[in-house]
GULO-986966 format. One record per residue: residue number from 1; x, z, y of N, C-alpha, C, O in turn. Coordinates in pm, whole numbers. Atoms other than C-alpha are relative to their C-alpha. Example, Ala and Ser with C-alpha at 12.3 -4.5 7.8 and 13.67 -1.06 7.14 Angstrom:
BEGIN
R  num    n.c1    n.c3    n.c2   ca.c1   ca.c3   ca.c2    c.c1    c.c3    c.c2    o.c1    o.c3    o.c2
R    1      89       0    -119    1230     780    -450      90       0     120     194      66     118
R    2     -82      -6    -119    1367     714    -106     -77      73     109     -26      90     220
END
This chain:
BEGIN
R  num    n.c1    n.c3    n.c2   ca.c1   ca.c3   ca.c2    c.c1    c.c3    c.c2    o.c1    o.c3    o.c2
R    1     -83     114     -31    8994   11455    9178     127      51      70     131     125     168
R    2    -123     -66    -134    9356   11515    9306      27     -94     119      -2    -211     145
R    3     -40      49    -135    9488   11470    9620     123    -107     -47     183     -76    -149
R    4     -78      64     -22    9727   11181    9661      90       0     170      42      16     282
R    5     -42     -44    -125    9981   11202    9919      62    -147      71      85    -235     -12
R    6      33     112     -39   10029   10919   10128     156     -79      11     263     -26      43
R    7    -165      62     -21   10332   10670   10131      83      23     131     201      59     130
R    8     -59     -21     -73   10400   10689   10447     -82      28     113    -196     -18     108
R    9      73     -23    -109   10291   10826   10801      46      11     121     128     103     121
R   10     -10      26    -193   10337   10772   11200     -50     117      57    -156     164      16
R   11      50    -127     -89   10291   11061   11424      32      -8     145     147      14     184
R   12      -6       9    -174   10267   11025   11797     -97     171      75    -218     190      57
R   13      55    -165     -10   10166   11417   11925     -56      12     -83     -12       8    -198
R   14      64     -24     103    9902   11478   11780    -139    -110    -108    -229     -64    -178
R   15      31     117      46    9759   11123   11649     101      10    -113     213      62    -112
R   16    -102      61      82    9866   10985   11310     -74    -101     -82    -194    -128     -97
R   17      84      99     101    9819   10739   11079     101     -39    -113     216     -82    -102
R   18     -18     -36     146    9852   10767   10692      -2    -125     -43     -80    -195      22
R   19     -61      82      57    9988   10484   10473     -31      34    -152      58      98    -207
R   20      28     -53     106    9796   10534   10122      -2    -163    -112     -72    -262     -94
R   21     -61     127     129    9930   10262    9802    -113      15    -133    -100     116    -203
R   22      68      -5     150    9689   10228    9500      36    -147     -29      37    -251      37
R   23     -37      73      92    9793   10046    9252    -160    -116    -101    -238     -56    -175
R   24     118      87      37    9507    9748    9128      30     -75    -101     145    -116    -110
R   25     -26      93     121    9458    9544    8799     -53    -157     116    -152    -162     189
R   26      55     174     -31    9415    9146    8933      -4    -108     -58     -17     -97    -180
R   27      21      72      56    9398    8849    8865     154     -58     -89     173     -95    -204
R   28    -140      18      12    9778    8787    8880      83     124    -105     165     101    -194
R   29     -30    -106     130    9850    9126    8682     -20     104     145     -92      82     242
R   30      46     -64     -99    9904    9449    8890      71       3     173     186     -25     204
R   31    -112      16    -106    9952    9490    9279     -63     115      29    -151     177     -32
R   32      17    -101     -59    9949    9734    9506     -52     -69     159      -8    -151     239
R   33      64      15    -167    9698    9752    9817     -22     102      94    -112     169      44
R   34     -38     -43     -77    9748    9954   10111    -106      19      95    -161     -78     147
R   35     102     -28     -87    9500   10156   10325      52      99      99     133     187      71
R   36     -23     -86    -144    9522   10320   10686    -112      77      15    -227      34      12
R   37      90    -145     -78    9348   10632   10794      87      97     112     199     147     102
R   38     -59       7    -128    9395   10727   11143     -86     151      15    -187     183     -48
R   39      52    -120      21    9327   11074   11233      83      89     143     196      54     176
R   40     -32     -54     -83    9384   11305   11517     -56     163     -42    -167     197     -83
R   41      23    -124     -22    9441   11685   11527      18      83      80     114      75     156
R   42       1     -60     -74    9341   11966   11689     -38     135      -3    -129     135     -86
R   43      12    -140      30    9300   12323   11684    -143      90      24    -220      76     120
R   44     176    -104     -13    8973   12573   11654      26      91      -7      38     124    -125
R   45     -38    -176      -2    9064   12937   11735     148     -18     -47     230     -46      40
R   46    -130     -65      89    9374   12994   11500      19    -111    -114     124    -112    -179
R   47     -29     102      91    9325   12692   11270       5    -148      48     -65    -193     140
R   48      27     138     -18    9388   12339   11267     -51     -96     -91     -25    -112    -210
R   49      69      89      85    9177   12080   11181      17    -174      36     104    -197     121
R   50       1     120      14    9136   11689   11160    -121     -88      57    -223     -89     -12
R   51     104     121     -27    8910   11430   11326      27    -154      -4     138    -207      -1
R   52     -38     136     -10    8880   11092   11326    -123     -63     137    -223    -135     127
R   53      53       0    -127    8747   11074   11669     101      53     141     170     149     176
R   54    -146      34     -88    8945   10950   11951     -66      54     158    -187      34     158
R   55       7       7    -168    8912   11049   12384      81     -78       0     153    -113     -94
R   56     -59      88     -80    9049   10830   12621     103      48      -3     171     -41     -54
R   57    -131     -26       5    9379   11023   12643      91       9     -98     212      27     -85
R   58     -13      12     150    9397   11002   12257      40    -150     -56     100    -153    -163
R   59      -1     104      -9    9407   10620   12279     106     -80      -1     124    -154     -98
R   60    -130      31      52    9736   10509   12338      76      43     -82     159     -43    -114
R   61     -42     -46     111    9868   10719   12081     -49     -52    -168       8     -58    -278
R   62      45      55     141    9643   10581   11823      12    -111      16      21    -150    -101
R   63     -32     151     -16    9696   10220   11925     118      11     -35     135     -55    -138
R   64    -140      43      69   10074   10256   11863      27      27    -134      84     -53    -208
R   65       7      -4     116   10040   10444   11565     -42    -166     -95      37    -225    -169
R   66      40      55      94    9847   10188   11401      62    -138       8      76    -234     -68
R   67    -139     142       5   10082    9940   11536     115     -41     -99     159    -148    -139
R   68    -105     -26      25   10343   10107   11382     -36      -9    -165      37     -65    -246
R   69      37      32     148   10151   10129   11039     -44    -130      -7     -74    -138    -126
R   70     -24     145      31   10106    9745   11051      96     -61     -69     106    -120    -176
R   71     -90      68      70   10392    9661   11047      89      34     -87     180     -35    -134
R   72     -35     -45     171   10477    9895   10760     -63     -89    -111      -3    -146    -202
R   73     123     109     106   10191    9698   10565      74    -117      -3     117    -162    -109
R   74     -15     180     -29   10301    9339   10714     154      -1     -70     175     -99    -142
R   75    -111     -28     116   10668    9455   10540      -1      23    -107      63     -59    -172
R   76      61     -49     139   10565    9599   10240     -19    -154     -55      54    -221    -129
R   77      79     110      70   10360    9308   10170      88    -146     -24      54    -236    -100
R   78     -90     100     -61   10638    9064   10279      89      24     -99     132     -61    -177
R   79    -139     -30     157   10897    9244   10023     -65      -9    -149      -3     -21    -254
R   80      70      14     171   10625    9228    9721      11    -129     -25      34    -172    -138
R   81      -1     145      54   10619    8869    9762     141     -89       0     163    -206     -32
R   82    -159      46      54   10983    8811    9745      78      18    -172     193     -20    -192
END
């Protein structure tokens, strides 16, 4: 399966949150629906890796992020139906 790369993404240190578009057959014909994945990284020896597991000092960073990818969505969605 390939990777898809994501429409758009928020980065607050090291918090982010990914903005991923697939395209859907409906009832209306096709739309596009919009998924968030929230993700924090952090380093292991010499590499960095990815969790999706938050600490308390991790917290406000991922709350704005996903603020911030809202109201990418709540736009998006707002310009399709114009």
């Amino acid at each position: 399966m390939a990777s898809t790369a994501p429409e758009k993404t928020f980065r607050i240190g090291l918090v982010s949150a990914s903005i991923f578009a697939n395209e859907v057959d409906g009832e209306g014909g096709k739309r596009t629906i919009r998924n968030v994945n929230l993700q924090r990284r952090y380093r292991d020896g010499d590499s960095w890796k990815s969790s999706t597991s938050f600490g308390l000092a991790d917290l406000p960073n991922a709350l704005r992020v996903l603020q911030l990818a809202q109201e990418y969505v709540e736009h998006q969605e707002a310009e399709a139906q114009n």
